[in-house]
Chimera marker file (.cmm) of the C-alpha trace (Angstrom):
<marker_set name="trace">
<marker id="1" x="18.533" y="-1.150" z="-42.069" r="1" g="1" b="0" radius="0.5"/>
<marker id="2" x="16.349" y="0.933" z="-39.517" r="1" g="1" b="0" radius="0.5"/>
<marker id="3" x="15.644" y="0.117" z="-36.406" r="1" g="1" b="0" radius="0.5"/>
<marker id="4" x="12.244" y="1.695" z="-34.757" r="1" g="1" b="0" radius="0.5"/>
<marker id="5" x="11.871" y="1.328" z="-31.022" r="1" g="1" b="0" radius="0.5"/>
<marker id="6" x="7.914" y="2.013" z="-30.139" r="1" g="1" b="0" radius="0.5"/>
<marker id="7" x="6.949" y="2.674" z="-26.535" r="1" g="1" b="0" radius="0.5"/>
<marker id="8" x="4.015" y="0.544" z="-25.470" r="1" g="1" b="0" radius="0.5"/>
<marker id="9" x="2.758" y="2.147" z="-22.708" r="1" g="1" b="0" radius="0.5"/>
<marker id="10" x="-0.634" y="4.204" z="-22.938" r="1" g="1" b="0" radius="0.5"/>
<marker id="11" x="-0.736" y="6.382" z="-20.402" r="1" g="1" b="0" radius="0.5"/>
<marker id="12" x="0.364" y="9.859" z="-20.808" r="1" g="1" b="0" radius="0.5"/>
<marker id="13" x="1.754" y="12.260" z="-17.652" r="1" g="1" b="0" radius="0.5"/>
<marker id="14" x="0.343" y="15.147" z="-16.896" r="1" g="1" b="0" radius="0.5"/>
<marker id="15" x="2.495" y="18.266" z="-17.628" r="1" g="1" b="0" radius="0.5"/>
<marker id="16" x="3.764" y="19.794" z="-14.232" r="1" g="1" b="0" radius="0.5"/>
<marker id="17" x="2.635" y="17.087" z="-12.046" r="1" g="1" b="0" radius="0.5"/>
<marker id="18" x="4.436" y="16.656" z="-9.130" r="1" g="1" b="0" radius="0.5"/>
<marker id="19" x="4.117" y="14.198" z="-6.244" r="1" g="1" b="0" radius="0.5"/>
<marker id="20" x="1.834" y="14.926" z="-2.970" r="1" g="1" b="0" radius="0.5"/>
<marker id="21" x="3.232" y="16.427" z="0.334" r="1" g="1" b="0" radius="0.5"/>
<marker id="22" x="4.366" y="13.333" z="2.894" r="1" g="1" b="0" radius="0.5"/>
<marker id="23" x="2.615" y="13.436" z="6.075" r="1" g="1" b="0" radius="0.5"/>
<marker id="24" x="4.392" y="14.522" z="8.633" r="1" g="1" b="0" radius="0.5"/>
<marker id="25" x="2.905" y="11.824" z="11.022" r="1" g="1" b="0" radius="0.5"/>
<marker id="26" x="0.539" y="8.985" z="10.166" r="1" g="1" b="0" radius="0.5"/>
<marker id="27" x="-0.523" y="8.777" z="13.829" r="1" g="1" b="0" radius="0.5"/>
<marker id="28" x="-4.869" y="8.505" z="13.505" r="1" g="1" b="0" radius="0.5"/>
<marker id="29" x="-4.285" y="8.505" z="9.341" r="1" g="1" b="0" radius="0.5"/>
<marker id="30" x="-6.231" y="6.138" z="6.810" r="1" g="1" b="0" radius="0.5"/>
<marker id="31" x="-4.049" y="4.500" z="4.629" r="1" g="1" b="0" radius="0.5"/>
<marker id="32" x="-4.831" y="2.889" z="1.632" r="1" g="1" b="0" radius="0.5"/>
<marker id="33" x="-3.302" y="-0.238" z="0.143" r="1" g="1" b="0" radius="0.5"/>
<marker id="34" x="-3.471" y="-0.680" z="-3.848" r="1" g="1" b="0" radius="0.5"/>
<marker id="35" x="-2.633" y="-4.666" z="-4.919" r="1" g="1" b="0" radius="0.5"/>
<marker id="36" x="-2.009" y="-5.608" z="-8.528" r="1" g="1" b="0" radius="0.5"/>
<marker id="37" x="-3.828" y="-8.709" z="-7.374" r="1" g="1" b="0" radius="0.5"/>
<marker id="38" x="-1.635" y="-11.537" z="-7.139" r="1" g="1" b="0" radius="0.5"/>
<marker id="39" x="-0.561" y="-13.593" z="-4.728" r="1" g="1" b="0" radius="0.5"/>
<marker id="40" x="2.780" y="-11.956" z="-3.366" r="1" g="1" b="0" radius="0.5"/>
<marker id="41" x="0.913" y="-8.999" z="-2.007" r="1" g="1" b="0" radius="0.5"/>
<marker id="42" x="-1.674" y="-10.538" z="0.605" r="1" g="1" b="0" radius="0.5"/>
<marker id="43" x="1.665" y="-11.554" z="2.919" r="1" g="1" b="0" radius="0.5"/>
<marker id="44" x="3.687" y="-8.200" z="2.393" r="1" g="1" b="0" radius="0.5"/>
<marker id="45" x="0.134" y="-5.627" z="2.573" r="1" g="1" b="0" radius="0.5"/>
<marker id="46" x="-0.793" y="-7.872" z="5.926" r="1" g="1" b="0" radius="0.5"/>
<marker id="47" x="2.631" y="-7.420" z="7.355" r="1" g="1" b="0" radius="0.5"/>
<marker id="48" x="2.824" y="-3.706" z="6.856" r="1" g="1" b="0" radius="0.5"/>
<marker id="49" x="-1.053" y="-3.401" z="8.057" r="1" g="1" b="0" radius="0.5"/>
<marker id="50" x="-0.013" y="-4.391" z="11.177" r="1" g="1" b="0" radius="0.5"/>
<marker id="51" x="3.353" y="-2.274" z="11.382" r="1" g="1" b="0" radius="0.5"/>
<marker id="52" x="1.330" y="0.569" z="10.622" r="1" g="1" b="0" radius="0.5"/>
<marker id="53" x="-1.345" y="-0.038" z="13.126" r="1" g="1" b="0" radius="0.5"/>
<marker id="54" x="0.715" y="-1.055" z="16.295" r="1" g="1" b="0" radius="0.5"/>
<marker id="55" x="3.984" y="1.159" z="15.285" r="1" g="1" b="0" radius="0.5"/>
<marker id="56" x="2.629" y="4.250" z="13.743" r="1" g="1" b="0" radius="0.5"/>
<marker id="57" x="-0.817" y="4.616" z="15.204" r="1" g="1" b="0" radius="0.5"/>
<marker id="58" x="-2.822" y="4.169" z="12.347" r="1" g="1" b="0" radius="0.5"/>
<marker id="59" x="-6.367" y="4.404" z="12.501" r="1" g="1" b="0" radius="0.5"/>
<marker id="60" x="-7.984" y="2.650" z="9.232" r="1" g="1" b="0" radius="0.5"/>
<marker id="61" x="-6.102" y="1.130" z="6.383" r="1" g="1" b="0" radius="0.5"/>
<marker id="62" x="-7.767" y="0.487" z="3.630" r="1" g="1" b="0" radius="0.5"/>
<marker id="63" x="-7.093" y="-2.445" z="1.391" r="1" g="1" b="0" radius="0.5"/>
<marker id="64" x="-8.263" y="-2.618" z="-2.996" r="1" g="1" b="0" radius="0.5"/>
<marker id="65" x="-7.318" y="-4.484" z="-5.729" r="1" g="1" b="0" radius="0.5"/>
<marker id="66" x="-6.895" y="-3.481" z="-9.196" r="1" g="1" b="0" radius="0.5"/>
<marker id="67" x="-9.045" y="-5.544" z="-11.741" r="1" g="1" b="0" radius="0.5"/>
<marker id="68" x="-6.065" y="-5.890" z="-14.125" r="1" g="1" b="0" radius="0.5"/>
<marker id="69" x="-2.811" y="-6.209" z="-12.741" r="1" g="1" b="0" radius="0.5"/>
<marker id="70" x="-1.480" y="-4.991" z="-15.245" r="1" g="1" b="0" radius="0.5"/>
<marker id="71" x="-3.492" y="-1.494" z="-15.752" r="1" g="1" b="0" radius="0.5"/>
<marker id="72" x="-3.627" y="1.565" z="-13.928" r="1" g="1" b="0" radius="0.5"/>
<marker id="73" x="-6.226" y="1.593" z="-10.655" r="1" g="1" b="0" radius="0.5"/>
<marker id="74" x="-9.502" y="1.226" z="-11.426" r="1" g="1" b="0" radius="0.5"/>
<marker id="75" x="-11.492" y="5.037" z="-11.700" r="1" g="1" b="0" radius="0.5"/>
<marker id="76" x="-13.658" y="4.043" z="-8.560" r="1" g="1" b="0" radius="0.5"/>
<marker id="77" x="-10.815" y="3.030" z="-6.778" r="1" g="1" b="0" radius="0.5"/>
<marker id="78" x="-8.519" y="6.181" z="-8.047" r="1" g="1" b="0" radius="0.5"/>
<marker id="79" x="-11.896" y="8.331" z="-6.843" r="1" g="1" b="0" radius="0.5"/>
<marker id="80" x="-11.446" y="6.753" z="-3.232" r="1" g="1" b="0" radius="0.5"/>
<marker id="81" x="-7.771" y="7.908" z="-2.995" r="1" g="1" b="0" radius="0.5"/>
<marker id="82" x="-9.064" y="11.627" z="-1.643" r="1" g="1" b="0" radius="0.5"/>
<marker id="83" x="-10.254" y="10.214" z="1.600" r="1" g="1" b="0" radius="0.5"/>
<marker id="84" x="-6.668" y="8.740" z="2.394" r="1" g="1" b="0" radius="0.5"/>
<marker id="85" x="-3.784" y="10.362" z="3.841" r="1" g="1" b="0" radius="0.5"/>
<marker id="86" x="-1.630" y="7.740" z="2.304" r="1" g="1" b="0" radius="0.5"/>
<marker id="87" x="-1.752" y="5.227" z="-0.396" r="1" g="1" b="0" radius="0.5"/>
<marker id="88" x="0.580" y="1.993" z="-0.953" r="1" g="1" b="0" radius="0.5"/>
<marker id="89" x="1.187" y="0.519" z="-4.071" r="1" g="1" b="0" radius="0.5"/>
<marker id="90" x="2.269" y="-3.136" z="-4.189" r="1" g="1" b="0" radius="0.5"/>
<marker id="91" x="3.375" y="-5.585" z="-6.947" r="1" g="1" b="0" radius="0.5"/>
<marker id="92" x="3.015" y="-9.404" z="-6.126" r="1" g="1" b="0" radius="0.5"/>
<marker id="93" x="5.755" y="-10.778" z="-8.519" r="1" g="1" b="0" radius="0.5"/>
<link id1="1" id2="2" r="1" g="1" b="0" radius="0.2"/>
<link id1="2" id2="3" r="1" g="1" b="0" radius="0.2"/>
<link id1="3" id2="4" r="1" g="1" b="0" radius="0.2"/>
<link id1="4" id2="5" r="1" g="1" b="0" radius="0.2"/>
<link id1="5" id2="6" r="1" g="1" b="0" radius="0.2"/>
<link id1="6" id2="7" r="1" g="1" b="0" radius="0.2"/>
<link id1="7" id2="8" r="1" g="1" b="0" radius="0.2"/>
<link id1="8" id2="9" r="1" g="1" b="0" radius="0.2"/>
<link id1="9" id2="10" r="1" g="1" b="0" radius="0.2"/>
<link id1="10" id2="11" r="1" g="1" b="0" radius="0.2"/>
<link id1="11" id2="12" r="1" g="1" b="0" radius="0.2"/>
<link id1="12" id2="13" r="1" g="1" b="0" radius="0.2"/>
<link id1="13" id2="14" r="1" g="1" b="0" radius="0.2"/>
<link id1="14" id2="15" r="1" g="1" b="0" radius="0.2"/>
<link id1="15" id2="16" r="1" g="1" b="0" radius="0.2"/>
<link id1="16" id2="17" r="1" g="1" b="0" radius="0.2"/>
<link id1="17" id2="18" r="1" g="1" b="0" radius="0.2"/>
<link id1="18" id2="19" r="1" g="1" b="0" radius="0.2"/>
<link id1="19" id2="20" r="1" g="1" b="0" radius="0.2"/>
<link id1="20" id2="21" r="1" g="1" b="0" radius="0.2"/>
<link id1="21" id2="22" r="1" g="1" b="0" radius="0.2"/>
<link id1="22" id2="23" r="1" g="1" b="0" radius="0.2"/>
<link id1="23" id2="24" r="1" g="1" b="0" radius="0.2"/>
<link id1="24" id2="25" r="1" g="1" b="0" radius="0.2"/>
<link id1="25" id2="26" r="1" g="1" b="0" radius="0.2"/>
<link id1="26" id2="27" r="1" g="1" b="0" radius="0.2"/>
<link id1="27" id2="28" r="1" g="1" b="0" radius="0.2"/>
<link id1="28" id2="29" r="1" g="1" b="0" radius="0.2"/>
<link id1="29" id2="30" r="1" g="1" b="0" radius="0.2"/>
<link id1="30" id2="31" r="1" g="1" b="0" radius="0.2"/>
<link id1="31" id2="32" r="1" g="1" b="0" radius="0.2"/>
<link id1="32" id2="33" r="1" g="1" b="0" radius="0.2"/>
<link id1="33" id2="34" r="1" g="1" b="0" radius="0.2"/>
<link id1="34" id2="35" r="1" g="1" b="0" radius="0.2"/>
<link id1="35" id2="36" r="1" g="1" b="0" radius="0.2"/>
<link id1="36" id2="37" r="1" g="1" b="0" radius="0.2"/>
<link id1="37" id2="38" r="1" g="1" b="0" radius="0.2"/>
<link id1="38" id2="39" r="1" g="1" b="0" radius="0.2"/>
<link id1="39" id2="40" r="1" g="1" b="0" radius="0.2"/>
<link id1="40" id2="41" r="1" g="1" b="0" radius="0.2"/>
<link id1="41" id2="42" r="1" g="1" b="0" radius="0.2"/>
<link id1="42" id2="43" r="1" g="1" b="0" radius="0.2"/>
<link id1="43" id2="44" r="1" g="1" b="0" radius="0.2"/>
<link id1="44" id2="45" r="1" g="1" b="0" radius="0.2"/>
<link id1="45" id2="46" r="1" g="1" b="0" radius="0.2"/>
<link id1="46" id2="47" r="1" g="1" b="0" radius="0.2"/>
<link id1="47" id2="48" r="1" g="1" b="0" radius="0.2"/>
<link id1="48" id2="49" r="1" g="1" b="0" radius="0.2"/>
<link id1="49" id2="50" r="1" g="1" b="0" radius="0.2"/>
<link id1="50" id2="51" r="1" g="1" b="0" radius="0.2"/>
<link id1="51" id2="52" r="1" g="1" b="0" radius="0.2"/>
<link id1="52" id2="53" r="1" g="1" b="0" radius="0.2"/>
<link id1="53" id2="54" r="1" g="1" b="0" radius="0.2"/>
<link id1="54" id2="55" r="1" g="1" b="0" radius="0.2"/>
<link id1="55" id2="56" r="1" g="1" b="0" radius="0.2"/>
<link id1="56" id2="57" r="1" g="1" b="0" radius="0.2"/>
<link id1="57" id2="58" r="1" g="1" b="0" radius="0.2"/>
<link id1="58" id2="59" r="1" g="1" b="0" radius="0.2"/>
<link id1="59" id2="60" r="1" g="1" b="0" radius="0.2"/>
<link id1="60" id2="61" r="1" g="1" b="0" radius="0.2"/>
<link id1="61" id2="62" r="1" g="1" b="0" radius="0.2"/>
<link id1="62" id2="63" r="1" g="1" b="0" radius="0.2"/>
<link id1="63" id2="64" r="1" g="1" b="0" radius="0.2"/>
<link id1="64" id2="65" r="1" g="1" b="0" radius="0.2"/>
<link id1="65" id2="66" r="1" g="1" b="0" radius="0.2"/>
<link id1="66" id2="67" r="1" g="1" b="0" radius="0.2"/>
<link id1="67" id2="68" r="1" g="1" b="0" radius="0.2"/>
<link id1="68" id2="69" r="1" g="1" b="0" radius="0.2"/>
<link id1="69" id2="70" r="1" g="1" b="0" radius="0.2"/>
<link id1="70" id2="71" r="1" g="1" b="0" radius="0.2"/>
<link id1="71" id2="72" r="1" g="1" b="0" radius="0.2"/>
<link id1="72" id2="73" r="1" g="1" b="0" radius="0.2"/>
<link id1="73" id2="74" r="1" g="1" b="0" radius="0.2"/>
<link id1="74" id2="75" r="1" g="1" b="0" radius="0.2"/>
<link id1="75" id2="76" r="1" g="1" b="0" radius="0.2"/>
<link id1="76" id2="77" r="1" g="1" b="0" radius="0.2"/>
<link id1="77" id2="78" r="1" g="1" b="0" radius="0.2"/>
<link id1="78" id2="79" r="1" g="1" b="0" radius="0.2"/>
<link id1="79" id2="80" r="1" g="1" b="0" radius="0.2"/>
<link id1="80" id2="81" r="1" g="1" b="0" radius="0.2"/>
<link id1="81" id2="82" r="1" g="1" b="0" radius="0.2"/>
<link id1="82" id2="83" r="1" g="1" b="0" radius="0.2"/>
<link id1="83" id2="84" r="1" g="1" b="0" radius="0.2"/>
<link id1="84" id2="85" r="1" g="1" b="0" radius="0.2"/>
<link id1="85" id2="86" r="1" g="1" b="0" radius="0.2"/>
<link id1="86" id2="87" r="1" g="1" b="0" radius="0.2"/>
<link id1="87" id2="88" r="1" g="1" b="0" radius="0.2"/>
<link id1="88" id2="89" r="1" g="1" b="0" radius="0.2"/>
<link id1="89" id2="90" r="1" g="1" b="0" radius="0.2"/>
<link id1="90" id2="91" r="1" g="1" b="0" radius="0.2"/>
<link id1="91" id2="92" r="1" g="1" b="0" radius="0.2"/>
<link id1="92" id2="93" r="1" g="1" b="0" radius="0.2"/>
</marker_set>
């Protein structure tokens, strides 16, 4: 008997990607939250707004929510990462 295991994700990664510098400071920064939409996010994302504002000096944070919580971001929400000097990415479950 053979067993075939299949990978079901979609989404291929870019050769030689690697991950954006860290800020050294987020002091005046716009950070941007990214919710998969459900209900587990709005408590955490409000939380951490608020450490980010009064703790780290954040100017602007940003908050968007995927149409599919199970996708990637959405392309126009993807396009707004550029303005950020952060982005947050939270799962509700």
């Amino acid at each position: 008997m053979t067993l075939r295991v299949l990978d079901p994700t979609h989404e291929m990664k870019a050769a030689g990607a690697r991950a954006a510098l860290r800020p050294a400071s987020l002091r005046g920064a716009t950070v941007g939250f990214i919710s998969n939409g459900k209900e587990g996010t709005k408590g955490y994302f409000a939380a951490l707004d608020r450490l980010l504002r009064d703790e780290l000096g954040v100017a602007e944070v940003v908050w968007r929510t995927k149409s599919n919580y199970s996708a990637p971001a959405d392309a126009h929400i993807v396009d707004e990462i550029r303005n950020w000097q952060a982005v947050i990415a939270g799962v509700g479950d």
